[in-house]
BALOBA-1460 file (C-alpha; in Angstrom, 3 decimals):
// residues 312
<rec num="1" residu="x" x="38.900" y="-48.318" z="56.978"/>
<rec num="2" residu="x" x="35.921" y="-46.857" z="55.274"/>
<rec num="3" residu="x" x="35.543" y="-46.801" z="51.479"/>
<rec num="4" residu="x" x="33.891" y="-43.478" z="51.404"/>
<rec num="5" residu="x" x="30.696" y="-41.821" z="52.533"/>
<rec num="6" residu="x" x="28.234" y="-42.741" z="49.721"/>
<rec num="7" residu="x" x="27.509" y="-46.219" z="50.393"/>
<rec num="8" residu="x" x="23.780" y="-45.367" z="51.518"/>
<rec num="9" residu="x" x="22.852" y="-43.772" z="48.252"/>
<rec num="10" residu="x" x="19.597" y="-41.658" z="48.150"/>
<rec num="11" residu="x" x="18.247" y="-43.236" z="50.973"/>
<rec num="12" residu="x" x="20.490" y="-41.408" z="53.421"/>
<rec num="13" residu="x" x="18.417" y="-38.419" z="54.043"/>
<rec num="14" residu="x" x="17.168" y="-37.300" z="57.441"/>
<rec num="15" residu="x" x="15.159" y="-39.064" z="59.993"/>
<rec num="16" residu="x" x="12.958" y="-38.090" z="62.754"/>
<rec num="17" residu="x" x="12.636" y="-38.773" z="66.603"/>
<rec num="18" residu="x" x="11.050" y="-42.291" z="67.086"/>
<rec num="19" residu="x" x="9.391" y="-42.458" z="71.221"/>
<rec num="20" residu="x" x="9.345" y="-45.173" z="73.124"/>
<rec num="21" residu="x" x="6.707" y="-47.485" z="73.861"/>
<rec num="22" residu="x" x="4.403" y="-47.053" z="76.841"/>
<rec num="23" residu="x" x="6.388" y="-49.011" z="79.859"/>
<rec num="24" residu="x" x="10.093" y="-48.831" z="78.052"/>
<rec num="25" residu="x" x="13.104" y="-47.322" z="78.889"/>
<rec num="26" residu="x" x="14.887" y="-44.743" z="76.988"/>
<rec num="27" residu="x" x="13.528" y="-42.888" z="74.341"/>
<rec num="28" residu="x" x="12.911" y="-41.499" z="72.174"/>
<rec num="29" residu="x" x="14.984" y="-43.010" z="69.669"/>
<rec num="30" residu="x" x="16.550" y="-42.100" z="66.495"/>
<rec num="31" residu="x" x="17.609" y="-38.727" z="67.766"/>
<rec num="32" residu="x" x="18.021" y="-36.046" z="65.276"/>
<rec num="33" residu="x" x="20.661" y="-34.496" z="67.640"/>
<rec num="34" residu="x" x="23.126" y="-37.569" z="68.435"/>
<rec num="35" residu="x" x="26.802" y="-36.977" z="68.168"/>
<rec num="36" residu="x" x="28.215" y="-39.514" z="65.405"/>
<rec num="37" residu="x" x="31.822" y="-38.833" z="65.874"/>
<rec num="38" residu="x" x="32.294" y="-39.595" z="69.941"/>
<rec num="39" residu="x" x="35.448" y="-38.898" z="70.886"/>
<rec num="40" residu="x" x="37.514" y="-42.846" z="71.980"/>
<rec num="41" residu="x" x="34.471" y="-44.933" z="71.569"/>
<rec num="42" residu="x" x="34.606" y="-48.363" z="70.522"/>
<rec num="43" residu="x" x="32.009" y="-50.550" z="68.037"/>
<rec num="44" residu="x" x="31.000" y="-53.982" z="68.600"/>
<rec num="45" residu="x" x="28.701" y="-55.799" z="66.209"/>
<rec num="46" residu="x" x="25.990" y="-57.955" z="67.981"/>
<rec num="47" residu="x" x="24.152" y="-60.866" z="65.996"/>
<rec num="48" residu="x" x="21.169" y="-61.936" z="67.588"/>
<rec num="49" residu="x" x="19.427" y="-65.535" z="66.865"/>
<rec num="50" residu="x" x="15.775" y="-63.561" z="66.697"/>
<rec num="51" residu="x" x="14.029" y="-60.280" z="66.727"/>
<rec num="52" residu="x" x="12.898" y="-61.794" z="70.195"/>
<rec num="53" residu="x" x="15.486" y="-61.152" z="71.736"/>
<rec num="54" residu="x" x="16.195" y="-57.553" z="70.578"/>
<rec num="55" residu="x" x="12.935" y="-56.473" z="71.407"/>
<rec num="56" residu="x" x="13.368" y="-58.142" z="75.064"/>
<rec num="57" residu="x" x="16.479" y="-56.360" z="74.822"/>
<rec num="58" residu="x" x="14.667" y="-52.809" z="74.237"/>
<rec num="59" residu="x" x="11.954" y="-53.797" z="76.617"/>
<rec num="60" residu="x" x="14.209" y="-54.685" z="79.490"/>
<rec num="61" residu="x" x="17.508" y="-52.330" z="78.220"/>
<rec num="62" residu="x" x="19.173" y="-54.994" z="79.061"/>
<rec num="63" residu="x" x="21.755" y="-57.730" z="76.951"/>
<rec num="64" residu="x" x="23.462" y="-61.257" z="76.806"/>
<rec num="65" residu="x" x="26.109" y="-62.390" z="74.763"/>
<rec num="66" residu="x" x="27.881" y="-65.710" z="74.808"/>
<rec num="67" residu="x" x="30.576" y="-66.839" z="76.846"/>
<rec num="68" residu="x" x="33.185" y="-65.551" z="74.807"/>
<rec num="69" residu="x" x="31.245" y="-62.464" z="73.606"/>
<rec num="70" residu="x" x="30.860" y="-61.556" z="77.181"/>
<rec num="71" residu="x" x="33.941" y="-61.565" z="78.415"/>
<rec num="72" residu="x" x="34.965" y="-59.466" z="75.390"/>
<rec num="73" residu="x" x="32.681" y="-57.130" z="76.052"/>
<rec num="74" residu="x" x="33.343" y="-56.948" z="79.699"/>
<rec num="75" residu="x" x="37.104" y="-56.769" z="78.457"/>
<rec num="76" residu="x" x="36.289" y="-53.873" z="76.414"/>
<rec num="77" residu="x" x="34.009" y="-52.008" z="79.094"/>
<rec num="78" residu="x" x="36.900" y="-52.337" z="81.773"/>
<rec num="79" residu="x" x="39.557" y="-51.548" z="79.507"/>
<rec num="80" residu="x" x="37.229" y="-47.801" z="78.097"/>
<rec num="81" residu="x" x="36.617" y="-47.015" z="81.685"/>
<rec num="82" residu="x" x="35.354" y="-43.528" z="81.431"/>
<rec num="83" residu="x" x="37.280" y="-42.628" z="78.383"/>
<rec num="84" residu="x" x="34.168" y="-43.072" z="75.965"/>
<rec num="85" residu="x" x="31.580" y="-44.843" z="75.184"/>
<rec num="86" residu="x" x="31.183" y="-48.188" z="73.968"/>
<rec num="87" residu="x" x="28.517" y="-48.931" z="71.116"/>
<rec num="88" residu="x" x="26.489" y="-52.172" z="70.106"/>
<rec num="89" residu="x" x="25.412" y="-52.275" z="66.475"/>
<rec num="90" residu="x" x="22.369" y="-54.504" z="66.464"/>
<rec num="91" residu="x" x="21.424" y="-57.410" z="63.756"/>
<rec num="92" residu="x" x="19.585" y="-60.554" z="63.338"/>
<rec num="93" residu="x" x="21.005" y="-63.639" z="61.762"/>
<rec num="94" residu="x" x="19.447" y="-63.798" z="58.236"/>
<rec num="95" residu="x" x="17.526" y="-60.707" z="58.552"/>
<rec num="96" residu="x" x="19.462" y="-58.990" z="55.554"/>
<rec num="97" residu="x" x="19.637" y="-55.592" z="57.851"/>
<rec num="98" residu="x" x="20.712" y="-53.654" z="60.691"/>
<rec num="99" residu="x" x="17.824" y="-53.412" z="63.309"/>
<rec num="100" residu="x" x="19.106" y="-50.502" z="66.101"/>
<rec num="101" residu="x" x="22.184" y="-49.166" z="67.903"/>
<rec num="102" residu="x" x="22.584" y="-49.525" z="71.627"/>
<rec num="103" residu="x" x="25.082" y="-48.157" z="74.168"/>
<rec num="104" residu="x" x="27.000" y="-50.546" z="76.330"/>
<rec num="105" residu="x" x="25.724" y="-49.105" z="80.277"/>
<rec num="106" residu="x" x="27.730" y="-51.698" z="82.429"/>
<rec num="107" residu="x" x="29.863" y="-54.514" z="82.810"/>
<rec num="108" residu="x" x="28.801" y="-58.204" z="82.558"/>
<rec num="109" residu="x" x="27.580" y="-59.229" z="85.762"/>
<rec num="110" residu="x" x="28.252" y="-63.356" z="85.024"/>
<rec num="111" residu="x" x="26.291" y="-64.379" z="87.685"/>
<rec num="112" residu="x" x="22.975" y="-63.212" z="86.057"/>
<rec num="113" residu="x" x="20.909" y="-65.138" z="84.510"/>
<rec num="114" residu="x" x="17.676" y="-63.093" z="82.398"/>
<rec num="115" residu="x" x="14.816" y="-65.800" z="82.009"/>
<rec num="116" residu="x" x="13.368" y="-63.243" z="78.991"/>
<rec num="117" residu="x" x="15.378" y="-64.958" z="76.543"/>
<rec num="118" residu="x" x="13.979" y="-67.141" z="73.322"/>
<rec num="119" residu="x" x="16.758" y="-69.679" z="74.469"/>
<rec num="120" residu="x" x="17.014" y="-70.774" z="77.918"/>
<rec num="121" residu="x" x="21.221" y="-70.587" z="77.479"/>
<rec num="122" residu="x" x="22.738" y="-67.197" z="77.503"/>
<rec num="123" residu="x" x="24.288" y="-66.366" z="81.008"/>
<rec num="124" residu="x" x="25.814" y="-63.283" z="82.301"/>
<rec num="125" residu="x" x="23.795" y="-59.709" z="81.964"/>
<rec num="126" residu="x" x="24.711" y="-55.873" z="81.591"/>
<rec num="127" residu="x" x="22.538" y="-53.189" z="80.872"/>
<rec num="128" residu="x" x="22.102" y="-51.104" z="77.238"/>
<rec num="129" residu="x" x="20.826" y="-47.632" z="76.654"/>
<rec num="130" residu="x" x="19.193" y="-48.088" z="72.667"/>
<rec num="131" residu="x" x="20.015" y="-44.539" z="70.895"/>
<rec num="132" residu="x" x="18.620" y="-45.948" z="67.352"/>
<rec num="133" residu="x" x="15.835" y="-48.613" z="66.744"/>
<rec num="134" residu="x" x="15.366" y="-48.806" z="63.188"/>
<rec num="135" residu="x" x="15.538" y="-51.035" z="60.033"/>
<rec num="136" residu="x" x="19.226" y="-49.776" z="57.671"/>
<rec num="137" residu="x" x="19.848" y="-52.640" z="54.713"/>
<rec num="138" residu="x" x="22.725" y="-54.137" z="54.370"/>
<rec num="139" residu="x" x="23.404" y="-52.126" z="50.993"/>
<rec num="140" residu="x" x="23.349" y="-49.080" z="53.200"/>
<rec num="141" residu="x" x="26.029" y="-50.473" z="54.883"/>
<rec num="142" residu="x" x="28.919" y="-52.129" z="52.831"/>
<rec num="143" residu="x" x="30.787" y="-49.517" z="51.810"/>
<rec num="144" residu="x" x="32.040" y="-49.726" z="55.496"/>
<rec num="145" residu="x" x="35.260" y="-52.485" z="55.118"/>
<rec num="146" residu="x" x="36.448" y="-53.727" z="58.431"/>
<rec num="147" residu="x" x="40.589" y="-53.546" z="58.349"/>
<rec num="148" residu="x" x="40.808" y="-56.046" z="61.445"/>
<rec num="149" residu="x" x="38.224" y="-58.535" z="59.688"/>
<rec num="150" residu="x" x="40.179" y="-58.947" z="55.995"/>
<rec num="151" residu="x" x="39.145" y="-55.761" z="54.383"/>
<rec num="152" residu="x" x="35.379" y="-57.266" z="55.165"/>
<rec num="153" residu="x" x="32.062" y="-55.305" z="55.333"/>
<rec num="154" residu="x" x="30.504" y="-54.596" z="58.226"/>
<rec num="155" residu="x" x="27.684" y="-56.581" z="57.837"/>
<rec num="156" residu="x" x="29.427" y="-59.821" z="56.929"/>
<rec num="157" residu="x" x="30.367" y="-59.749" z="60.611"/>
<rec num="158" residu="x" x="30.097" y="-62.431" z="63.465"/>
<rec num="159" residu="x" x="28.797" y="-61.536" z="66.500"/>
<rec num="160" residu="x" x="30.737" y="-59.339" z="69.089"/>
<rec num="161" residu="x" x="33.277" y="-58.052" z="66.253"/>
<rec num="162" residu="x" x="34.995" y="-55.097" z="67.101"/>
<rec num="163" residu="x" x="34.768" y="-52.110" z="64.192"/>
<rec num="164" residu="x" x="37.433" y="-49.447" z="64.786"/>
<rec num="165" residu="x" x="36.780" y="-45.856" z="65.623"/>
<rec num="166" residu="x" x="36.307" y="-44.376" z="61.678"/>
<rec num="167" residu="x" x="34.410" y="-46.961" z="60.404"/>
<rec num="168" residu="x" x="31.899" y="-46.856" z="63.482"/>
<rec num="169" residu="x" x="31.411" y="-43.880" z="63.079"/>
<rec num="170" residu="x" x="30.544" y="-44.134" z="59.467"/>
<rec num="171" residu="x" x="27.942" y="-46.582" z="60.908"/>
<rec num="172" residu="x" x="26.477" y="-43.751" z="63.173"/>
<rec num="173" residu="x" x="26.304" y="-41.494" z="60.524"/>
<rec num="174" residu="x" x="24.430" y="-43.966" z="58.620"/>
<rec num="175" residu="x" x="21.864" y="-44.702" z="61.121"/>
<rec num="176" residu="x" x="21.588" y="-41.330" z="62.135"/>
<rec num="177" residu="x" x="20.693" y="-39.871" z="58.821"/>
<rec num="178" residu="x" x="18.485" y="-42.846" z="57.222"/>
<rec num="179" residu="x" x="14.908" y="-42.355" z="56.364"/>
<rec num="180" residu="x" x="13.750" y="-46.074" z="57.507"/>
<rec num="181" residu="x" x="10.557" y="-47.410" z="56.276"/>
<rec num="182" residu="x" x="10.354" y="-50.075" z="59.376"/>
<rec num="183" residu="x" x="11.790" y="-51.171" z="62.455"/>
<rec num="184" residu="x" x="11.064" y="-53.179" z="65.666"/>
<rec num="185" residu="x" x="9.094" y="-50.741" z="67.711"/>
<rec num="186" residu="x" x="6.223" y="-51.158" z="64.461"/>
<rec num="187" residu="x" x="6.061" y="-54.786" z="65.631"/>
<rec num="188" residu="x" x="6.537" y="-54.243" z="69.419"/>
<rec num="189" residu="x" x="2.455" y="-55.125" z="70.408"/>
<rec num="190" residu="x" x="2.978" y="-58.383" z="68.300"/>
<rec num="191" residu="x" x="5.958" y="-59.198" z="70.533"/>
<rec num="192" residu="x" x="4.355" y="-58.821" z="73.694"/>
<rec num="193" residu="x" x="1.929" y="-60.585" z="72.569"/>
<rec num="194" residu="x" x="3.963" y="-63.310" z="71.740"/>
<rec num="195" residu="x" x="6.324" y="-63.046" z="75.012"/>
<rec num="196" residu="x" x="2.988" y="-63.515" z="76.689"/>
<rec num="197" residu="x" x="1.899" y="-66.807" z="75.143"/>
<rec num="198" residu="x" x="5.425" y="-68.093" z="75.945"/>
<rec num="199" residu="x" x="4.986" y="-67.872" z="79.340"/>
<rec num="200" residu="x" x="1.804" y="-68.924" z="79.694"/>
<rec num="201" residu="x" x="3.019" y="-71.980" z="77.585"/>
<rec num="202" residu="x" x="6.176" y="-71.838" z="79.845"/>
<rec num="203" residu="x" x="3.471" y="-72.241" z="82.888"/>
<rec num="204" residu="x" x="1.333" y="-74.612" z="81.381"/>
<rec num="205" residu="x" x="4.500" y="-76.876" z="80.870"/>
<rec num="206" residu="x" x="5.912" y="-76.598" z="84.173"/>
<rec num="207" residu="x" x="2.546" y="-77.399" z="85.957"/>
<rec num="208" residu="x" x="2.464" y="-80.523" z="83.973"/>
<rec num="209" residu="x" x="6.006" y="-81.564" z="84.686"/>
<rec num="210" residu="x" x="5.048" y="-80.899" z="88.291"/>
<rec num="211" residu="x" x="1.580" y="-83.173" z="87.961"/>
<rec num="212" residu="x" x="3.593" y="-85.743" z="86.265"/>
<rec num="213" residu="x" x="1.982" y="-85.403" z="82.923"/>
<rec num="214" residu="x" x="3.314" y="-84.929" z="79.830"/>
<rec num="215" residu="x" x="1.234" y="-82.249" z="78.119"/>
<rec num="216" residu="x" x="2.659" y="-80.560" z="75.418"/>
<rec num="217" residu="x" x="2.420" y="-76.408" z="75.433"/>
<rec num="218" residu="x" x="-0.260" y="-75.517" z="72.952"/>
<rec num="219" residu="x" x="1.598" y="-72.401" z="71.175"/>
<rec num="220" residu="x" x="3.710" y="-71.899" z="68.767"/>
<rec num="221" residu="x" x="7.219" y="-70.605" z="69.595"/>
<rec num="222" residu="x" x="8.985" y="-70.871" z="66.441"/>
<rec num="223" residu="x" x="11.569" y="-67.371" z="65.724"/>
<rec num="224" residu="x" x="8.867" y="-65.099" z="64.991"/>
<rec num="225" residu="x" x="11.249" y="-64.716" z="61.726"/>
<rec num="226" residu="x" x="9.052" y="-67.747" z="60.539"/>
<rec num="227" residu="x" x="5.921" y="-66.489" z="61.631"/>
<rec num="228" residu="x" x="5.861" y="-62.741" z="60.609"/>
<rec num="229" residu="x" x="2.725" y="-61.930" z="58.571"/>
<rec num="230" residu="x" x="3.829" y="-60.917" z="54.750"/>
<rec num="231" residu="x" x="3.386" y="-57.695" z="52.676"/>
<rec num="232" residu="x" x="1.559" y="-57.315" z="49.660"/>
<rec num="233" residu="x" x="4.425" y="-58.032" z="47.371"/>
<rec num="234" residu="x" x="5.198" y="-60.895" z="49.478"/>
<rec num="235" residu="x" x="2.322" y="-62.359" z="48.922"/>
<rec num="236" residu="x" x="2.109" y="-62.160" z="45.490"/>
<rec num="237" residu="x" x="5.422" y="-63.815" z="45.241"/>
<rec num="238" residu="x" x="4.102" y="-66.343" z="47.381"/>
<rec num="239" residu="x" x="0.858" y="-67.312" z="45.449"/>
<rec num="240" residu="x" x="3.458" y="-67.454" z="41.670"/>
<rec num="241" residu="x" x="5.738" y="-69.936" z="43.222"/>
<rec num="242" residu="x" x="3.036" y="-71.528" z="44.173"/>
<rec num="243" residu="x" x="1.317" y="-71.006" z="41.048"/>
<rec num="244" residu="x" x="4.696" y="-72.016" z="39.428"/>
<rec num="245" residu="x" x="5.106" y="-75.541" z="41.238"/>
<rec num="246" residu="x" x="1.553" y="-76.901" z="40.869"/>
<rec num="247" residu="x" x="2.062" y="-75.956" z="37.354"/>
<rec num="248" residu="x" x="5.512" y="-78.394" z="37.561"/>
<rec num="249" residu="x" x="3.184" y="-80.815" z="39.459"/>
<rec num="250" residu="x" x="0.626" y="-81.027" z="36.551"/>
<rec num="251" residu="x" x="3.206" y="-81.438" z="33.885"/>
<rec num="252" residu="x" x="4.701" y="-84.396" z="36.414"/>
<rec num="253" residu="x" x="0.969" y="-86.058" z="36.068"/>
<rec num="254" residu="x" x="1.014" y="-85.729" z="32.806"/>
<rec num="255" residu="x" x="3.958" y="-87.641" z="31.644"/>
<rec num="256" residu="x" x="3.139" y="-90.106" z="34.132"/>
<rec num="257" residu="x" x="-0.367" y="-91.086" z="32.444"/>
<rec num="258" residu="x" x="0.823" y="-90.188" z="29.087"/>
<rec num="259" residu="x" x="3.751" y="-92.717" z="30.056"/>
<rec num="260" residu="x" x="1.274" y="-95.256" z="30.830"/>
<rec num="261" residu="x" x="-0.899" y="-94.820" z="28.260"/>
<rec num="262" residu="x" x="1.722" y="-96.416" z="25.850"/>
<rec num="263" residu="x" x="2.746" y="-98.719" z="27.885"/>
<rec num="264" residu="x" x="-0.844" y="-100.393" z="27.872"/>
<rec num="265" residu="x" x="-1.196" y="-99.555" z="23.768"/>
<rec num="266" residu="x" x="2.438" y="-100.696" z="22.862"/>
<rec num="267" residu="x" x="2.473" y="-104.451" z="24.526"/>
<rec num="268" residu="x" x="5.170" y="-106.221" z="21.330"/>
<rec num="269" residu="x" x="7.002" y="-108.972" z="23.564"/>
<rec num="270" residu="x" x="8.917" y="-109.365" z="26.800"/>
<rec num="271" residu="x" x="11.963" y="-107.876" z="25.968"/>
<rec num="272" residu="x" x="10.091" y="-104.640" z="24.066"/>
<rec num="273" residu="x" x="8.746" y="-104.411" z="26.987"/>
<rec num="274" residu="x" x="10.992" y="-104.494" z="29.754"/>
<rec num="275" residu="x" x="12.702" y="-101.589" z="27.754"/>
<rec num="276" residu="x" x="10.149" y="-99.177" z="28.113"/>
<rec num="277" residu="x" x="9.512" y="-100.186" z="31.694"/>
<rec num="278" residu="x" x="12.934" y="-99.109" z="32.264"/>
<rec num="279" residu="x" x="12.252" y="-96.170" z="30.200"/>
<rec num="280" residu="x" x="9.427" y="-95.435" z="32.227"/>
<rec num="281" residu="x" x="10.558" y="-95.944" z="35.726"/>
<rec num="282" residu="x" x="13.895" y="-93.348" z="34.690"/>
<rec num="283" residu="x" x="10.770" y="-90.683" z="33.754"/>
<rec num="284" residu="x" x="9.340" y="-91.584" z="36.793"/>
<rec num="285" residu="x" x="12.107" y="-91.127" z="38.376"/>
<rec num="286" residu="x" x="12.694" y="-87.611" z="36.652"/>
<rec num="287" residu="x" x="9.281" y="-86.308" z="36.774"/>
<rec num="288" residu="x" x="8.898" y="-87.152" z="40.564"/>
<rec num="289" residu="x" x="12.327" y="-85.473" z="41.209"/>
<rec num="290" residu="x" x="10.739" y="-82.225" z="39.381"/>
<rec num="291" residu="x" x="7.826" y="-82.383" z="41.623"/>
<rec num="292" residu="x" x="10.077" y="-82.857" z="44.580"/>
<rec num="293" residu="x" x="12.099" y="-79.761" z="43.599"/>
<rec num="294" residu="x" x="8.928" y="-77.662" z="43.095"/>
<rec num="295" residu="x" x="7.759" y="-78.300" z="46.109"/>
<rec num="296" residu="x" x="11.065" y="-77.566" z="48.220"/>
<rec num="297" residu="x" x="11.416" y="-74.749" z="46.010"/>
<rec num="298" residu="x" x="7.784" y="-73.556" z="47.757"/>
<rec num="299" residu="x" x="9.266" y="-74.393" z="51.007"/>
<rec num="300" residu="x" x="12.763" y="-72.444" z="50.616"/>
<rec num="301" residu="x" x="10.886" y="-69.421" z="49.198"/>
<rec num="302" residu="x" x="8.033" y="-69.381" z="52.118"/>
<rec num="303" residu="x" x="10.903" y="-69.726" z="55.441"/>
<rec num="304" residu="x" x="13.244" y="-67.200" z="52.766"/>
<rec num="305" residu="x" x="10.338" y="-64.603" z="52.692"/>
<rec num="306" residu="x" x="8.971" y="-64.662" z="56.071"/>
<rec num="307" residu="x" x="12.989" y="-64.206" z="57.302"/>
<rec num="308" residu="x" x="12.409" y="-60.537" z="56.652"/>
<rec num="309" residu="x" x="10.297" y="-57.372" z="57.452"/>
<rec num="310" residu="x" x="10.120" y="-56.836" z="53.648"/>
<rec num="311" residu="x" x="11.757" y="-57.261" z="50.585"/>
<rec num="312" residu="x" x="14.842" y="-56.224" z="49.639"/>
């Protein structure tokens, strides 16, 4: 069960009514009025692959899971009937956070098939009703151990992980009374924009297949959790690692010519020689390795950073 109450610190405090955007269901969200202890509800975790996908899934109100998830689900919505309601907590792989709370609004129908998706795999459909759409940290959040996942916190959860009655609720309460600095709907304009492009890429794709070329869709459809544009503080984080590993990479160029500098000066026989060729091609060896590291330490920070909204 839950640990206590106090997980969220003095973050926890208040919130206000969030509408929805122009042409999407619902709304408003975030209501200052919700209910957090529902009488025999039941809490399942979702984890989705993007942000894509959750915002198709607040667009549309609608959801897919995968084959097993969905016939849990289902499981669970037949098996709750009209005894209460059944509750999706929302959050993306990697994303460090909780991103909104949906209700569960019908069965699975399995022989739907939603082409909104980022991935052309998930199957089966039902419809959601979003109650909260905003961004709760994980540290918000892990005082709430899960006593059917080993004592776990919530958010070390896979997807479609059932959280008992308490410690959902504790999860409500959360997301009810958070004062969030971000969440989806700031980013929804960006996503249309981006669901556009996809399916004019989509288009563009198809008519070649169908023309028998092989033109490749000019757009990039990478998770948009690679993509998003970065804060201030991001930024400067950025620009020192860089700074940081072309620093590495000077100090790399350095002991290479300083290297061969005594290699030319020092010339005193064959053997003498061969040493520090040895010598050298183990600093080589080193010094490239340092570069290599510096540079996949740019890498790992850059996909690392753009993975979230901001910085935690």
């Amino acid at each position: 069960g839950s640990a206590g109450g106090s997980g969220g610190g003095g973050d926890v405090v208040g919130t206000h009514s969030t509408p929805a955007p122009a042409g999407v269901p619902g709304g408003p969200f975030n209501p200052k009025d919700f209910d957090t202890r529902p009488a025999a509800a039941r809490f399942f975790v979702i984890k989705s692959y993007s942000e894509d996908d959750v915002h198709k899934a607040i667009k549309y109100a609608i959801w897919a899971s995968t084959d097993n998830g969905n016939r849990r689900l289902d499981k669970a919505w037949r098996e709750s009937g009209d005894a209460g309601p059944i509750y999706l907590l929302y959050s993306v792989n990697g994303s460090g956070q909780f991103c909104g709370v949906a209700q569960m609004m019908s069965g699975i129908d399995f022989n739907a098939k939603a082409s909104v998706w980022q991935q052309d795999k998930w199957n089966g459909q039902f419809d959601v009703k979003w109650v909260f759409v905003k961004d709760v940290p994980n540290r918000a959040l892990r005082h709430v151990k899960l006593a059917n996942n080993q004592g776990k916190p919530v958010t070390n959860s896979r997807d479609t992980q059932e959280v008992f009655l308490d410690d959902g609720c504790e999860v409500l309460r959360v997301f009810k009374a958070y004062r969030h600095k971000t969440c989806l709907l700031d980013d929804f304009g960006f996503y249309d924009e981006r669901q556009q492009k996809m399916i004019a890429a989509k288009q563009k794709s198809d008519d070649a297949a169908a023309a028998g070329e092989h033109d490749a869709a000019a757009v990039d459809v990478q998770p948009l959790c690679q993509k998003r544009r970065l804060h201030g503080a991001q930024v400067r984080g950025v620009e020192l690692v860089l700074h940081v590993a072309q620093h590495e990479r000077r100090l790399a160029h350095a002991a290479f010519a300083e290297q061969h500098h005594l290699e030319r000066r020092l010339g005193h026989g064959r053997r003498k020689h061969a040493a520090r060729r040895r010598g050298a091609d183990s600093t080589r060896r080193r010094d490239g390795d340092r570069g290599d590291a510096a540079d996949a330490a740019v890498r790992h920070f850059v996909t690392d950073a753009t993975l979230r909204r901001y910085l935690v």
